[in-house]
N, C-alpha and C positions, 0 to 999 in steps of 0.2 A: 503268272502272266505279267504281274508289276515288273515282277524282276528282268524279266526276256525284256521288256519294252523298254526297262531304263537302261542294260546294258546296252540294245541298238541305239538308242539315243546317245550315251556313254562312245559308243563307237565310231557314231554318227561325229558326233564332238572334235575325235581325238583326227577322226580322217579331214577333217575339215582345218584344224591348225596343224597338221603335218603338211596339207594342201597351198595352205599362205605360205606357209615357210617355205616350202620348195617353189614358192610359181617367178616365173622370166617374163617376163614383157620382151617381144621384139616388135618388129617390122616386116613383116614380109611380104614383097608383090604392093607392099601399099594398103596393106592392111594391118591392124594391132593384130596381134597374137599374142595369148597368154599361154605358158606351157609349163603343166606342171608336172612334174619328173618325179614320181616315186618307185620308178625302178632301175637304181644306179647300172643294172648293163643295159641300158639302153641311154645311147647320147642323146644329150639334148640335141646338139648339134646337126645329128644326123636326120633328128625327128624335124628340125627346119627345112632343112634342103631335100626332104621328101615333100612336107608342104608345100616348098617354093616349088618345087619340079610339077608335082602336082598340079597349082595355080597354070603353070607354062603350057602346062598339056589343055588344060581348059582354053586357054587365050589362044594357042596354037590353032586347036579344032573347032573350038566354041567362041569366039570371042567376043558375042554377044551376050554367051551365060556367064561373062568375068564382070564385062558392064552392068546387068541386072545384080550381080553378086556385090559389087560396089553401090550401089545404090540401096539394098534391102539389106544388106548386113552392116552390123555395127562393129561385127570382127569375129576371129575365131579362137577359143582354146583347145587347146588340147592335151584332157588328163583319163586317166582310169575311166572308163566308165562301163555298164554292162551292156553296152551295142556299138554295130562301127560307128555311128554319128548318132546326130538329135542338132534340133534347132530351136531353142528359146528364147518362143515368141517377145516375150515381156522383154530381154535383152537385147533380143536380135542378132546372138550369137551361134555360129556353127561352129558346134563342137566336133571334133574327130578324136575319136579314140587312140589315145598313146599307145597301146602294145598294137594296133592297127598298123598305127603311120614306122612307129620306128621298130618293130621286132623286123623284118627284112622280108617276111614270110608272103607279105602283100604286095604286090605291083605297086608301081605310082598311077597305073592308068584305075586301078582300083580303089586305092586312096582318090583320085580325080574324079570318078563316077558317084562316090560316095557324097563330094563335095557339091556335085552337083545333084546331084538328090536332096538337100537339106536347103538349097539356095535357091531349089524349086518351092520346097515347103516355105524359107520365106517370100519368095517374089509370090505364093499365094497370101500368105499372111498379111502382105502390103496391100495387095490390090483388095484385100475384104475376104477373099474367099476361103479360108481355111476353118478349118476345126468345126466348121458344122455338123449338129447331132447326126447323128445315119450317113454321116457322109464320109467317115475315116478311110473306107478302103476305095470309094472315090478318089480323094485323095492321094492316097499311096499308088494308084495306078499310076494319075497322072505324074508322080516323083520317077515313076518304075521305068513310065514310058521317055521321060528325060535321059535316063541311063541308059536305056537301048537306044535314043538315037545316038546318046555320045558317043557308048561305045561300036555304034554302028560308023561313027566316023574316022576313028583311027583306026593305025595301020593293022595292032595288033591288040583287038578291044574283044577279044573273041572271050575270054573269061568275063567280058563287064556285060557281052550282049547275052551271053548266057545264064547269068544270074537274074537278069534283069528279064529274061523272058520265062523264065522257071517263077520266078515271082509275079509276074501276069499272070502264069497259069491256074495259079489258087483260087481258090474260092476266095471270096470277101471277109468270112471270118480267120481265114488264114494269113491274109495281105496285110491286114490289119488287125491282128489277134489283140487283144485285152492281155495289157503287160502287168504283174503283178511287181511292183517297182520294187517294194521292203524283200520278195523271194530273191528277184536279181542280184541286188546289191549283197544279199544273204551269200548268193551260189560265188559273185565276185571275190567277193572278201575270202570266200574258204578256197 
């Protein structure tokens, strides 16, 4: 058991100064953006101008949820992680997942309902309301039901409204399942 626990940590270590080493700082839409690249076929490049494309489609359809996203976040990165996004609290940053934004596989309108999912968790986070005990799949509705209006509003949002109504459909412990974080990062890494 010592030994598993010090190699994750051992692991934990090395992912995290390969992480400094590789990160960008940019600009985009007006927002910091840190990006950190650890899988040379995917462009940095490309991984911006899907964010930015992204941000455009929000401001285009939503451009109310670009202003609350300006006010409740402090910015976003985006590197490896085991889910399309997350938003930490304590930072105030929305993450997007890099093989998400830049492997080609995702829309922008997907990457864009993602962003707006997590800019919901923080515009709750600011007003007070987030992270209450019993209240996680609460929660996740109201994020779930931000993405089916989004993708209810563009031209061709028929993957974001379908996802996003397929995930209402669950049950509560399903919407908001108990994430075993040391398994994810476990399944990521291999």
């Amino acid at each position: 058991m010592l030994k598993s626990g010090f190699a994750a940590g051992w692991r934990g270590a090395v992912r995290r100064l390969t992480e400094r080493w590789l990160s960008e700082r940019r600009t985009v839409a007006g927002f910091p953006v840190e990006v950190i690249n650890t899988h040379p076929e995917i462009e940095t490049e490309q991984v911006v101008r899907r964010l930015a494309g992204a941000l455009r489609l929000i401001e285009e359809y939503r451009p109310r949820a670009v202003h609350r996203l300006r006010r409740d976040l402090a910015g976003f990165q985006i590197r490896r992680f085991p889910c399309r996004g997350a938003y930490f609290r304590e930072a105030r940053i929305c993450l997007v997942e890099l093989t998400f934004v830049g492997s080609g596989r995702h829309s922008v309108a997907e990457i864009a309902a993602t962003i707006v999912h997590e800019g919901t968790h923080a515009r709750l986070s600011r007003l007070g309301l987030a992270a209450r005990p019993g209240q996680l799949s609460r929660e996740e509705r109201i994020c779930r039901r931000a993405e089916l209006e989004f993708g209810l509003a563009l031209p061709d949002g028929a993957v974001v409204v379908e996802r996003a109504r397929q995930s209402l459909a669950l049950a509560d412990s399903d919407v908001a399942p108990a994430v075993d974080w040391a398994e994810a990062w476990r399944r990521l890494e291999a």
